[in-house]
GUMI-292193 format. One record per residue: residue in one letter; x, y, z of N, C-alpha, C in turn. Coordinates in steps of 0.1 Angstrom, whole numbers, plus 5000, padded with zeros to 4 digits. Atoms other than C-alpha are relative to their C-alpha. Layout:
<domis>
AXYZXYZXYZ ...
</domis>
This chain:
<domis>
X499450075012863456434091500149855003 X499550144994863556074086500849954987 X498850065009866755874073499649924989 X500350095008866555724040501049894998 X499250144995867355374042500750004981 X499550045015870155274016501050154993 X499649885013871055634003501250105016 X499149954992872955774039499350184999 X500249895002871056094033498650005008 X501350004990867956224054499450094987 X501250015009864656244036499250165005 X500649864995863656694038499750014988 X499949895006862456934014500050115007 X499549874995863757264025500950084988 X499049945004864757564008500650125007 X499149914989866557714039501350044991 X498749935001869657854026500849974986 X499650025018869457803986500650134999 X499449975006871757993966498950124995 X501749895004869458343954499550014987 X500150075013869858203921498749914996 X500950154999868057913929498150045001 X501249954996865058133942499049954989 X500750015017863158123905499649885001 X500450144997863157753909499249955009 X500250094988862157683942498550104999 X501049925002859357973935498649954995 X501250085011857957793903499349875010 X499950104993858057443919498550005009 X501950084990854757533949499450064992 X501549965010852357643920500049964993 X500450045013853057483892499249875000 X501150075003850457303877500749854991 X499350145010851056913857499550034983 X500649965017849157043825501350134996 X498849885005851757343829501549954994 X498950075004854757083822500649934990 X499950075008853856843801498349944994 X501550035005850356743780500249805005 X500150164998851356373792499949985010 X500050034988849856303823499649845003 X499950134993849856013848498549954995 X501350064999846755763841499250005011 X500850044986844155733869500449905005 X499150104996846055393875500349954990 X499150075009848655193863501150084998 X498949895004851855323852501149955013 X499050054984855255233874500550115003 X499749874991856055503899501949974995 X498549924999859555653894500050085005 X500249914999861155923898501650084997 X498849945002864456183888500450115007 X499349914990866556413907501050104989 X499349895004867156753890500850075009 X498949964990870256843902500550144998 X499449875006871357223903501750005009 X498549964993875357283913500750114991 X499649835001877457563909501749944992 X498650075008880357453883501650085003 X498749944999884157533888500550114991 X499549905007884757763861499050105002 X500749864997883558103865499550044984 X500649935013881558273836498850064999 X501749955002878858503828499249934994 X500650075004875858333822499350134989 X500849945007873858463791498950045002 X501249964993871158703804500350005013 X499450004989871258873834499549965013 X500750044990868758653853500749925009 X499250124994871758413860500950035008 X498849914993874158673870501249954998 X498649995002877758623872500549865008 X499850114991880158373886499849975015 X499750135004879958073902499249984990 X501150025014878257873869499449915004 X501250155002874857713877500149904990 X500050155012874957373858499049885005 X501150134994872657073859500749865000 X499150154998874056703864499049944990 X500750095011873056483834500649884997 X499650155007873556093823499949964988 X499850025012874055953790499549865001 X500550134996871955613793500749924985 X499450145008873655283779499049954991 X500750075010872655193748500049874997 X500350164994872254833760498649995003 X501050044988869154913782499050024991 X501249955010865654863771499550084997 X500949904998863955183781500950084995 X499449864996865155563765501649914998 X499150075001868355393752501250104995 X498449935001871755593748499350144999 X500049854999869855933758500450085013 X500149934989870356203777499349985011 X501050004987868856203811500050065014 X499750004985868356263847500149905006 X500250104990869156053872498849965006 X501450074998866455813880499949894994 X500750125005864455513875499249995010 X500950044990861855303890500250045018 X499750034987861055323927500149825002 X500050144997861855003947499449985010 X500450024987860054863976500550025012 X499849964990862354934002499950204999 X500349884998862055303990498850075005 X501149964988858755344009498450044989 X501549975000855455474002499750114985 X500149925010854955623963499550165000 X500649844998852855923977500450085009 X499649914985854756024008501750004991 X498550025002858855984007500749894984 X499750095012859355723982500850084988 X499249965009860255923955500950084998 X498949924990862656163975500849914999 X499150105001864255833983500649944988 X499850035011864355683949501050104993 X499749945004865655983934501450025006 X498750044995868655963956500649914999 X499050164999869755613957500450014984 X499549975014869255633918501250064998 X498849965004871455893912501450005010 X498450054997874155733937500549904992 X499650125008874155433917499950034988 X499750015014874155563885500850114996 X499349925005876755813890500850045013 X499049994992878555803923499850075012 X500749884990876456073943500249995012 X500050024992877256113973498350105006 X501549895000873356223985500250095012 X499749884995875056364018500050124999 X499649905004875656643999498750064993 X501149955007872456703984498650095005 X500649974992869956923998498650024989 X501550015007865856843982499850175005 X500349864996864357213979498649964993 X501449945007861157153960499849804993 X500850135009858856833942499450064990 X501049965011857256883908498749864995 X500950105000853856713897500549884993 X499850115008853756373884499850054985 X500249985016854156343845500149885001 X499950185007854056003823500650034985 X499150085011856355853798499349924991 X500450115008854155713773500549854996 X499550065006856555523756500549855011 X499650064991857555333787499049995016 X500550054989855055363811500050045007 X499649944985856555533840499250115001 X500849894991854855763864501450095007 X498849934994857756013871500050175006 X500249884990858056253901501550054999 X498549975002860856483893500650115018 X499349954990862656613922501050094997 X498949895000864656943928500949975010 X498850004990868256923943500950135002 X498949915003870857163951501149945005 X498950064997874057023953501150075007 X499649964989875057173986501550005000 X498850134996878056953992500649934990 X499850045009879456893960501249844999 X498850114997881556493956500149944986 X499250065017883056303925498949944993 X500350065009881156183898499849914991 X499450095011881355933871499349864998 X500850115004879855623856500549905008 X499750154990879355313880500149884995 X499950115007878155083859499649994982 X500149955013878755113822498849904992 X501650105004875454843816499050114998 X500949895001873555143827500450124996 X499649865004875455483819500950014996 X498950005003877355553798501250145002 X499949854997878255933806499750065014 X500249924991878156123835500350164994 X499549865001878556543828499050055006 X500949884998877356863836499550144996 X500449945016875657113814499850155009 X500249874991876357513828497950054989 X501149935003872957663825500050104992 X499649885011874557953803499549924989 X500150055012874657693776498749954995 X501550035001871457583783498850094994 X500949855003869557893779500650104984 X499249955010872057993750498849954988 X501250015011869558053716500849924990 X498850075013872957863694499649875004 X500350164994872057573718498749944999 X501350015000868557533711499349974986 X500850015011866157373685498849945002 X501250114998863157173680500249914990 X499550155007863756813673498749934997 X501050045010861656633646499949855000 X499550124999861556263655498449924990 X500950055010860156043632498749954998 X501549984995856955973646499050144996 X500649905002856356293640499450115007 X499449904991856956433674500750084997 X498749844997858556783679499550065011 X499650004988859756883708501150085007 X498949934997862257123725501349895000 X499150104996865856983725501350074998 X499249904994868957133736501749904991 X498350095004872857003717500750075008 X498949914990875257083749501449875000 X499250144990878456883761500149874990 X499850105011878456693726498849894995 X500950074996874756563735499150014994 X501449935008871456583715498949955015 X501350074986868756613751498850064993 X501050025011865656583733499049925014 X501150134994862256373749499650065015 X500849954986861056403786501050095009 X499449934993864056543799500550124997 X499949885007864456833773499050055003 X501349954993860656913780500250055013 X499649934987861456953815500750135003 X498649914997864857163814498950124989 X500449885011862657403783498950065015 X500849924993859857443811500750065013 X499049884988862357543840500750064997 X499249875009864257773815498550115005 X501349915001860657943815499650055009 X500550004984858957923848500950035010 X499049934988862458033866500450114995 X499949855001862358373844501749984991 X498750025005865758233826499749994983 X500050035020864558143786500650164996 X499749925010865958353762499450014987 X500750015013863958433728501049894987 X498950135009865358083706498950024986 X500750035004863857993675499649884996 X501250154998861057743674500549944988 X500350085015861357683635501449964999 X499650045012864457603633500249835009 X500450124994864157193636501549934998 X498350095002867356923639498749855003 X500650124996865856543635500649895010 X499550024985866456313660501449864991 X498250065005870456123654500850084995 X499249865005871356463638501749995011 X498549944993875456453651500150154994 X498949895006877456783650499050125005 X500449874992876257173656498649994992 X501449925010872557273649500450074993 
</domis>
């Protein structure tokens, strides 16, 4: 293992002693394909390396998840951001934790984006990455709209520590969304954005997650054996407040 500078966490993927929940995840993760994710792939060059840290932890309240692929309590939940509608890029959406990598985070094709993925989500939400154990890497995708080259990264949040927005410039929200609700068919639509994109997108936690990070969470609903039959047709446009 080698220490990532800046983040107090050492730089593994291992999934030694994941949760049996988690299995499905860490399963999809060495075979899946980048066309299997998303139709937006990275360019031959160009494009700014990032990267996000899908976070799985096990929520305080107890509850059956919907479908019995999730099983019973504790409640898997994912960690999500609410980006400041200040910032240029993806502006007061839902998200993962992430951004660009930085040059002291190392080498874009080796560690780098392990590293990134962690400091990110300490600084935009408190993380202690101690606590975080990498189980798996997914292929690059790209962000049209922005550019980015983004390596999403799997966590399990071993070591659970406080949360909460650092700096309200960048975040405005910290939560965390049980995977029940996620996979829930009431929680579920396809969002109509006026471009003329449509796209999976999930209203949880008071949130409309819509764009690259609803695409994501719809394909690891899928590929971890968790989706539940939703329906496609029925659509919510994108600013829609209130219940689908």
């Amino acid at each position: 293992m080698t220490q990532a500078r800046g983040t107090g966490a050492e730089v593994a993927v291992s999934r030694a002693g994941l949760p049996g929940w988690l299995g499905p995840v860490a399963d999809a993760a060495q075979g899946i394909r980048p066309e299997q994710l998303s139709r937006f792939l990275p360019p031959a060059a160009g494009g700014r390396q990032s990267a996000v840290l899908i976070l799985f932890g096990e929520g305080q309240a107890a509850g059956e998840a919907p479908g019995q692929a999730l099983g019973t309590a504790p409640a898997p939940d994912l960690l999500l951001i609410e980006r400041s509608a200040a910032l240029r890029s993806h502006a007061g959406q839902p998200s993962f934790p992430g951004g660009a990598l930085d040059p002291e985070d190392g080498d874009p094709d080796g560690d780098g984006p392990l590293r990134a993925a962690l400091r990110e989500a300490r600084e935009e939400t408190g993380l202690d990455p101690a606590g975080v154990q990498l189980f798996g890497v997914l292929p690059r995708l790209y962000i049209p709209v922005s550019s980015f080259v983004v390596t999403p990264v799997l966590g399990w949040w071993r070591t659970p520590s406080p949360v909460g927005v650092v700096d309200p410039a960048e975040t405005a929200r910290v939560f965390r969304v049980p995977l029940a609700d996620l996979t829930d068919p009431a929680n579920r639509a396809t969002l109509v954005h006026p471009s003329g994109f449509r796209g999976p997108a999930f209203l949880v936690q008071d949130a409309l997650v819509w764009g690259f990070t609803a695409g994501l969470i719809d394909k690891i609903l899928h590929f971890a054996g968790w989706e539940l039959p939703w329906d496609e047709e029925r659509t919510v446009p994108l600013g829609r407040a209130g219940q689908l």
